[in-house]
Every structure is written in structure tokens, then in C-alpha cells.
C-alpha positions as CSV (number, residue, x, y, z in Angstrom):
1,X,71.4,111.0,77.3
2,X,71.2,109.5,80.8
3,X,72.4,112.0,83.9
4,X,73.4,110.8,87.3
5,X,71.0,111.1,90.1
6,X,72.0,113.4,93.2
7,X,72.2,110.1,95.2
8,X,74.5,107.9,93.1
9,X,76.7,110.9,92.5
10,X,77.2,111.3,96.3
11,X,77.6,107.6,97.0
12,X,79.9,106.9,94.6
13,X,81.9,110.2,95.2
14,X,81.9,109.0,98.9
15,X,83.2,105.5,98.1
16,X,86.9,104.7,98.8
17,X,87.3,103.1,95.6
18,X,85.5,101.8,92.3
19,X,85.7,98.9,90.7
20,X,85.3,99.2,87.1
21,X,85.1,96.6,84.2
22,X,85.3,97.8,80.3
23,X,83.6,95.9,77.8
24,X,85.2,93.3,75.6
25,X,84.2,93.7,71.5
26,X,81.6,90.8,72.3
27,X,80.0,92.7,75.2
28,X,81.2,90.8,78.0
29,X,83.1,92.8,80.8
30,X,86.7,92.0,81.8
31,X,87.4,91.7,85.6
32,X,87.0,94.3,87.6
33,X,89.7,96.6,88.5
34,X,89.8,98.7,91.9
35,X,90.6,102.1,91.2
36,X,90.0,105.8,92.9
37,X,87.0,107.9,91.3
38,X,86.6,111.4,92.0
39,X,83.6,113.5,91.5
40,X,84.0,116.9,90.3
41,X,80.9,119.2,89.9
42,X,78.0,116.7,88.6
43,X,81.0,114.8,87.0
44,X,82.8,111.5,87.7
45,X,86.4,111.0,86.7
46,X,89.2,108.4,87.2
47,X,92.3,108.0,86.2
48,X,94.5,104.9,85.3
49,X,97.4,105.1,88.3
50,X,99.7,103.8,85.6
51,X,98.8,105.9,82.4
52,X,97.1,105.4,78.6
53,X,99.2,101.5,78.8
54,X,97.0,100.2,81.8
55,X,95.4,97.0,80.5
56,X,91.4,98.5,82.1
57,X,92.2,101.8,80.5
58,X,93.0,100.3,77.1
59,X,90.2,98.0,77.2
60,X,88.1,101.2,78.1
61,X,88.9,103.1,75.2
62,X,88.8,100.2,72.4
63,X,84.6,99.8,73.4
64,X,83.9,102.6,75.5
65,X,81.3,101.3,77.7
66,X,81.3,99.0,80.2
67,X,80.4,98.6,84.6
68,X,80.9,100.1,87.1
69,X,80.3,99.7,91.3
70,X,81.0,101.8,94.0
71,X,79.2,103.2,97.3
72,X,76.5,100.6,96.7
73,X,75.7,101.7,92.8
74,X,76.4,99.2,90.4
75,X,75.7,101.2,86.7
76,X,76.7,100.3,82.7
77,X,78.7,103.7,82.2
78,X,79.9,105.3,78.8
79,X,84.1,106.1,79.3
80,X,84.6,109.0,77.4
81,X,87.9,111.0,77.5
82,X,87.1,114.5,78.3
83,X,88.5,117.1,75.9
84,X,87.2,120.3,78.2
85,X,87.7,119.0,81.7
86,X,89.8,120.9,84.5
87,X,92.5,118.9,85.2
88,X,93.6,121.2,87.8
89,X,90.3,120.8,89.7
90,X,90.4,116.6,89.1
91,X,93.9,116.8,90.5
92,X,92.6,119.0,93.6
93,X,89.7,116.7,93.8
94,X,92.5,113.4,94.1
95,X,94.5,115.6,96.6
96,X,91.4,116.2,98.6
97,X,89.5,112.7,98.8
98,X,92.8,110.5,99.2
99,X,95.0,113.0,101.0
100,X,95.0,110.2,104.2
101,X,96.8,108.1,101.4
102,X,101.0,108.6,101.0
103,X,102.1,110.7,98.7
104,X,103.5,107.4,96.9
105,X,99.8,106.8,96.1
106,X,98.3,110.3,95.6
107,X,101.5,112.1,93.4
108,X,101.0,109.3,90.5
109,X,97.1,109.8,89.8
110,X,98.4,113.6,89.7
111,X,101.2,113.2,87.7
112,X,100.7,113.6,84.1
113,X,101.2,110.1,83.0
114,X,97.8,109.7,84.9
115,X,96.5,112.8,84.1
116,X,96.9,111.7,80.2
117,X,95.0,108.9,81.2
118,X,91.6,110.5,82.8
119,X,88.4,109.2,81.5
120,X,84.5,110.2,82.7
121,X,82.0,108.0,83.7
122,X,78.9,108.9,81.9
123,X,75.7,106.7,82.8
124,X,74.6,104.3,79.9
């Protein structure tokens, strides 16, 4: 299994946003879509703003691979939904990256619509 280097998990954790593009079932990638990413630990997260019915996240979760570019790293990733991740520390990590942002912006990605919807990036 692939790991993230040191550098592309501190660019991409630094980015402002990520744009991200599932695989279709004959290995094209849709459009990107700008989201937030947040890293917690040596892991990458993001969450669809508008839960599990968000046409990337869908799309995500019928192939589970696809692209991803952010802080200057463009990587195929592996979405996986994480069965033992800390939500609480994902929705600290949102808090903390994006608290410049309204609270219109940053309550949804912590709101458990969103928080239903939280996928890793693991490098392909």
C-alpha cells in the first residue's frame, strides 16, 4: 500500500481547497469538484458539504478511486470511508483550518449530514 510523503501531506493540508474527481466505471474521471480537505495525523479527510447525496461523493463510492490536486500535488487516490476515524478530531481539524470562513460555511462540513459523508484519501 502506497503512504503519503511528509511533503504532499503538508502541501495539501496547507491548501485552501482540493479539487477532486472520482472515477467513472470506465476509468475516466468526472469533473472536478472544489472541496475543503483536512489532514488529521498522517491522514487526509473531506467531507461532501451536502452529505452521502452529493453527486462527487456518490460517484466516489460507486469506484472508489479516482484524482485528486491540491497545494501543487496532483495524485490518483483510493476514497475509502473510514470506519475507526475521530470524527471529533476531523470536525476540530474543519473548525481550525477554515475558522476565517462563516459559520454558514464551517457548521455544515460539521454537521452530521457531512460528517456521514467523510471519506479518506488514500494514495493509489
Amino acid at each position: 500500500m502506497s503512504t503519503w510523503t511528509r511533503n504532499d501531506l503538508d502541501r495539501i493540508a496547507v491548501a485552501e481547497e482540493l479539487e477532486i474527481a472520482p472515477a467513472r466505471s470506465d476509468g475516466s474521471l468526472t469533473r472536478f469538484t472544489t472541496i475543503w480537505v483536512v489532514r488529521v495525523g498522517d491522514d487526509l479527510y473531506v467531507r461532501a458539504y451536502r452529505g452521502r447525496t452529493s453527486a462527487w461523493f456518490r460517484h466516489a463510492l460507486q469506484h472508489h478511486e479516482g484524482r485528486i490536486r491540491a497545494g501543487g500535488v496532483e495524485r490518483d487516490v483510493r476514497f475509502e470511508e473510514p470506519s475507526d476515524a475521530n470524527s471529533r478530531a476531523i470536525d476540530d481539524a474543519y473548525r481550525t483550518k477554515y475558522s476565517r470562513h462563516s459559520a454558514s460555511y464551517v457548521d455544515p462540513m460539521v454537521a452530521p449530514e457531512a460528517t456521514a459523508a467523510t471519506l479518506q484519501l488514500v494514495p493509489g
